[in-house]
Backbone as CSV, one residue per row, in Angstrom:
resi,resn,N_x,N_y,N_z,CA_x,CA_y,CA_z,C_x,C_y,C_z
1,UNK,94.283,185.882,-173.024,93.024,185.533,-172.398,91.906,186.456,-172.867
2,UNK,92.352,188.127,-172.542,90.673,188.885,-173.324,91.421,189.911,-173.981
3,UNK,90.543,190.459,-174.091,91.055,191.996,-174.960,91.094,193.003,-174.277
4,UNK,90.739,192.832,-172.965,90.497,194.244,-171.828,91.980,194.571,-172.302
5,UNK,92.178,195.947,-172.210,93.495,196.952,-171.847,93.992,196.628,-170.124
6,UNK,94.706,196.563,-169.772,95.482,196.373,-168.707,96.410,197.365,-168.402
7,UNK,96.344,198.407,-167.356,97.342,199.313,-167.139,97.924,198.771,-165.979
8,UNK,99.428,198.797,-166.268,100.343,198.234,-164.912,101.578,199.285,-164.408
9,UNK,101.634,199.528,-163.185,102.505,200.413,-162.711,103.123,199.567,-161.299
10,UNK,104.414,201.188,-161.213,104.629,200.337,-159.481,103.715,201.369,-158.310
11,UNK,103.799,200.481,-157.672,103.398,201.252,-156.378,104.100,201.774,-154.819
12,UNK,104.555,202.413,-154.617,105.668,202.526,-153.827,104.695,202.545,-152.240
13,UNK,103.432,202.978,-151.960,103.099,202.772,-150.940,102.539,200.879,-150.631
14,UNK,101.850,200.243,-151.636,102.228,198.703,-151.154,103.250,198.197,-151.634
15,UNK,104.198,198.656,-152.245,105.764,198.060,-152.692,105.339,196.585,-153.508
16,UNK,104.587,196.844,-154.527,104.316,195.741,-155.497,103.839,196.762,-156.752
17,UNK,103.511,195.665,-157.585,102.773,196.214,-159.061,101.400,196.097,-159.074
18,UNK,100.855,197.387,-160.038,99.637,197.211,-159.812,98.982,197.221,-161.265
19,UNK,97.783,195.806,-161.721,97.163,196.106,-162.568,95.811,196.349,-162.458
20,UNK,95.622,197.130,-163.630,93.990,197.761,-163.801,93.152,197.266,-164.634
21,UNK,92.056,197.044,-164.926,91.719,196.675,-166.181,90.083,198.211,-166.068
22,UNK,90.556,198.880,-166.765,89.877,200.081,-166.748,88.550,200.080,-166.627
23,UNK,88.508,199.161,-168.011,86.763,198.640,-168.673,86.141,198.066,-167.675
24,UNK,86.546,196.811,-166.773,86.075,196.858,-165.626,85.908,196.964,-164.688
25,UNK,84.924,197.668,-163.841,84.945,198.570,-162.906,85.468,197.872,-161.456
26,UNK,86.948,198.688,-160.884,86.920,197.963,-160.041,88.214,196.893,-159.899
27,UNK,88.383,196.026,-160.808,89.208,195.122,-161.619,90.582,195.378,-161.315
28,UNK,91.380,195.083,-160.588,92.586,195.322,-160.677,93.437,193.755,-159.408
29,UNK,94.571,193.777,-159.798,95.214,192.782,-159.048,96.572,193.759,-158.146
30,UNK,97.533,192.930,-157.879,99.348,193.376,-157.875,100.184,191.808,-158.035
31,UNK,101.481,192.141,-157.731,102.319,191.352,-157.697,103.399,191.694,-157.337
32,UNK,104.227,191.113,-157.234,105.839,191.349,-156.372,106.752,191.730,-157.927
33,UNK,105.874,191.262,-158.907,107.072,191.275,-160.142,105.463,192.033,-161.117
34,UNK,106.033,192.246,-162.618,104.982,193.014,-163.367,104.584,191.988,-164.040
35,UNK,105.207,190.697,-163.974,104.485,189.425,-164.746,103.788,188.703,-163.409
36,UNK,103.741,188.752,-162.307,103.121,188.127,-161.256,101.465,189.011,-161.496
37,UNK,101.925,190.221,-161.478,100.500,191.487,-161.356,99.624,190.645,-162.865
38,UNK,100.332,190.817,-163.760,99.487,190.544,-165.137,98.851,189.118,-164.682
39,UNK,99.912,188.086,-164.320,98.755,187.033,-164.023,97.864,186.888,-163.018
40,UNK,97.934,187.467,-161.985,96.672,187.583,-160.810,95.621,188.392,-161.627
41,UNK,95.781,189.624,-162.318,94.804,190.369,-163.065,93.849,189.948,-163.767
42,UNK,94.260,188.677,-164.630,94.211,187.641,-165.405,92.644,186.690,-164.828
43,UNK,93.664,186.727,-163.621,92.561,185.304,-162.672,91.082,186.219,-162.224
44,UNK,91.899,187.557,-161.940,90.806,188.571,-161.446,89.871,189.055,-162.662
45,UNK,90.237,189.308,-163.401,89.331,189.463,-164.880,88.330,188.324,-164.673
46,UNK,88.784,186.831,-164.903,87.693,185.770,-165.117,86.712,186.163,-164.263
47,UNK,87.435,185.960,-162.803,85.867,185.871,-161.545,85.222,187.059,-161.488
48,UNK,85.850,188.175,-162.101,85.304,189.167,-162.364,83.998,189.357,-163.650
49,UNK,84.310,188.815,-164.374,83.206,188.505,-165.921,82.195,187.082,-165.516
50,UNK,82.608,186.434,-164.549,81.851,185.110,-164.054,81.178,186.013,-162.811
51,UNK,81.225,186.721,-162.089,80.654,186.674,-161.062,79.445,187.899,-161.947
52,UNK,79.787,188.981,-162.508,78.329,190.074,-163.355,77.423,189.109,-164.152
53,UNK,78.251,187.746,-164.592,77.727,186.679,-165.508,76.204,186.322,-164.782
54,UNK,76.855,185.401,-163.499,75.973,185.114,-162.569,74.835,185.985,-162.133
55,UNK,75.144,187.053,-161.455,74.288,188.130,-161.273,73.289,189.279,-162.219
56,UNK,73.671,188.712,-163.364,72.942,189.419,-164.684,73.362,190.316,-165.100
57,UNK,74.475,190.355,-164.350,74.961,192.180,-164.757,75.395,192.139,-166.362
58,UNK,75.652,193.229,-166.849,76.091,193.578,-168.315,77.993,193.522,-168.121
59,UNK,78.289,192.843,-169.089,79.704,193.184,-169.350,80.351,193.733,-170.353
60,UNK,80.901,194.015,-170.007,81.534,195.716,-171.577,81.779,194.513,-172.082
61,UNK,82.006,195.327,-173.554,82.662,194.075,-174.697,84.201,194.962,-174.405
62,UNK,85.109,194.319,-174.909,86.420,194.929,-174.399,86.339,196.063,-176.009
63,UNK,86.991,197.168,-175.629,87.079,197.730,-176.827,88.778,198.325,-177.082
64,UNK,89.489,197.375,-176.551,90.883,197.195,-177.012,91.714,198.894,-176.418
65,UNK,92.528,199.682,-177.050,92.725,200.939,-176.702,92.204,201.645,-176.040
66,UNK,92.261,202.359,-175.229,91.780,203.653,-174.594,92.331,204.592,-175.018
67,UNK,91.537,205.744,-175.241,91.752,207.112,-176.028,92.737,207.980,-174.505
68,UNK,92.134,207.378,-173.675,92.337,208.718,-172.540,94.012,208.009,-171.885
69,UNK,93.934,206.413,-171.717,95.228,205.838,-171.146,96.725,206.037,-171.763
């Protein structure tokens, strides 16, 4: 779907997975499984780039790797 980086872990205090998408601020989903997290993240990315769309905001261009992740 984009090029954002996606960091996914578990989480032991909500007992699911959690993804990030760094670049945008904010951006993150879970899931019961680490392929459930990637696709809610997924859905959350879009309305996430549609809703700054709407509002004028600026959206990073994805720049693939992170130096620091």
């Amino acid at each position: 779907m984009s090029k954002y980086e996606i960091i996914v872990y578990w989480s032991e205090a909500d007992n699911a997975y959690i993804a990030e998408v760094p670049e945008l601020a904010g951006c993150m989903a879970d899931g019961q499984t680490y392929g459930d997290a990637i696709k809610n993240v997924e859905v959350t990315m879009a309305e996430w780039i549609e809703t700054a769309s709407s509002l004028g905001r600026a959206v990073p261009m994805a720049r693939g790797k992170l130096l620091y992740a």
